[in-house]
C-alpha positions in Angstrom: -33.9 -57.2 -149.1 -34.5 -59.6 -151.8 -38.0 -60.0 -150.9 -38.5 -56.2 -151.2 -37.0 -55.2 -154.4 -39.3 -58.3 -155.8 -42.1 -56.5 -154.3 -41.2 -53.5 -156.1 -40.6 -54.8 -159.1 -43.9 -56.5 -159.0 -45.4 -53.1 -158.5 -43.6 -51.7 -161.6 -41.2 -49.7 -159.1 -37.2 -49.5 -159.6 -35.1 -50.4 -156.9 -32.1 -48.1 -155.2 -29.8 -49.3 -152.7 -27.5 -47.4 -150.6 -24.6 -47.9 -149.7 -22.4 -46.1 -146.6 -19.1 -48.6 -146.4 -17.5 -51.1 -148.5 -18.6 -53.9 -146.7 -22.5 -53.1 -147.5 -21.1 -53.0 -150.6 -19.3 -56.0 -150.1 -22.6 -57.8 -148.1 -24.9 -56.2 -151.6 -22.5 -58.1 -154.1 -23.2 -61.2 -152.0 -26.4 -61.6 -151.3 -28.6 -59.9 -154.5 -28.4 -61.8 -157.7 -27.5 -59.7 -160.7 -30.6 -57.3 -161.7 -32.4 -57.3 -158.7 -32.2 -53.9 -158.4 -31.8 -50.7 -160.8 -28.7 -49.0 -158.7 -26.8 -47.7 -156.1 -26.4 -44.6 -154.1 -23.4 -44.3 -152.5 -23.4 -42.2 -149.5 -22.3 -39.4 -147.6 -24.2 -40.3 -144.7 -23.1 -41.4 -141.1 -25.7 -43.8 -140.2 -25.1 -43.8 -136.2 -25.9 -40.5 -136.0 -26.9 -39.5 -139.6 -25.1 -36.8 -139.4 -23.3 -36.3 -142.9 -19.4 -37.0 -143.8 -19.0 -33.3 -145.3 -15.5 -33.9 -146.6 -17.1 -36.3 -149.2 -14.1 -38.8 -148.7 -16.4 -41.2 -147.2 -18.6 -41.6 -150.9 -14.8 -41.2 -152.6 -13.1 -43.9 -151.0 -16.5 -46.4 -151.4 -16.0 -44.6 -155.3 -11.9 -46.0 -155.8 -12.2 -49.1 -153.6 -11.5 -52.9 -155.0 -15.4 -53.7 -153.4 -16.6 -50.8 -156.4 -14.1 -52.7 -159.1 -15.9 -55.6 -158.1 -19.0 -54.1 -158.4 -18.9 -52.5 -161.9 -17.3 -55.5 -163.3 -20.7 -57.7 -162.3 -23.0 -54.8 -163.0 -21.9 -53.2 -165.7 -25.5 -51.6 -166.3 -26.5 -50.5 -163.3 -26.5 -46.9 -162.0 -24.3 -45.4 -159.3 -25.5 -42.2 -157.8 -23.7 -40.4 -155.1 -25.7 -39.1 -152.0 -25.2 -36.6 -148.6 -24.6 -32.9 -149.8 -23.2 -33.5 -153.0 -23.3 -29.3 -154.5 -22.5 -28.4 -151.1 -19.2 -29.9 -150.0 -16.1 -28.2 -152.0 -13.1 -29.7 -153.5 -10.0 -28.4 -154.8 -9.4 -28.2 -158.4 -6.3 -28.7 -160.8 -5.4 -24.6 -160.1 -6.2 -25.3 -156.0 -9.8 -23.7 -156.2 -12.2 -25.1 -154.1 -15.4 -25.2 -155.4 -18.7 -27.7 -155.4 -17.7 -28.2 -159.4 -14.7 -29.8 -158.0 -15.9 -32.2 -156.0 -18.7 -33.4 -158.3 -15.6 -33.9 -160.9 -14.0 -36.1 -158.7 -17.1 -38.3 -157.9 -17.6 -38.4 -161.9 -13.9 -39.3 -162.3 -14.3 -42.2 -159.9 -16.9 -43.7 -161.6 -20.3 -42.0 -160.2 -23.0 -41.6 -162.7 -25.2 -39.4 -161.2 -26.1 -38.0 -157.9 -28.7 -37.1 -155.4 -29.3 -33.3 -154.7 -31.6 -32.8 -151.9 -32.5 -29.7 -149.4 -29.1 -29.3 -148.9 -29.1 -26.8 -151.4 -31.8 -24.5 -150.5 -31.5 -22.1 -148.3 -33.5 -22.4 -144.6 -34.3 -18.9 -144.6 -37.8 -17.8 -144.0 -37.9 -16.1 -147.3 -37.0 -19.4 -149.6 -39.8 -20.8 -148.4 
């Protein structure tokens, strides 16, 4: 991994890594010195069958955990992007809404940055094509 983000950078390319449990986040604190890469996506994902955790808890709990404390206390500059259907998967709000808004507040509250919006969004319809 170290190899390739130098490759990258040689290239004049940033470097994302993602991240689907604590302990890659854990193994990523270890084993990359500081400013090797230019952030993290913290997923959604379910990489044994990459099928997609659609209550979001999955990029929440990687979000609040003592791994992510960690993490922003070592890399304070560096980007964290959440990934895997985020504008699709609804949270409730303060008044018990649900909504998309909701659950992209609560990835913001817990320290997210940014995220990721793919295909998930667009319609598969014949016609959005």
């Amino acid at each position: 991994l170290i190899y390739l983000t130098k490759i990258a950078k040689s290239l004049q390319m940033q470097s994302l890594l993602m991240v689907t449990s604590t302990v890659q986040l854990d193994n990523l604190l270890k084993a990359m010195p500081s400013g090797g890469y230019d952030g993290i996506i913290v997923s959604n994902r379910e990489l044994e069958d990459f099928s997609f955790d659609m209550t979001g808890q999955q990029a929440l709990n990687i979000l609040k955990s003592d791994v992510m404390k960690e993490f922003r206390d070592k890399q304070k500059e560096i980007p964290i992007l959440v990934d895997g259907r985020v504008g699709i998967i609804k949270a409730k709000d303060e008044a018990g809404n649900e909504s998309p808004d909701a659950y992209i507040q609560q990835v913001k509250e817990a320290g997210a940055t940014g995220a990721i919006v793919g295909g998930g969004i667009v319609p598969d319809t014949p016609d959005s094509r």
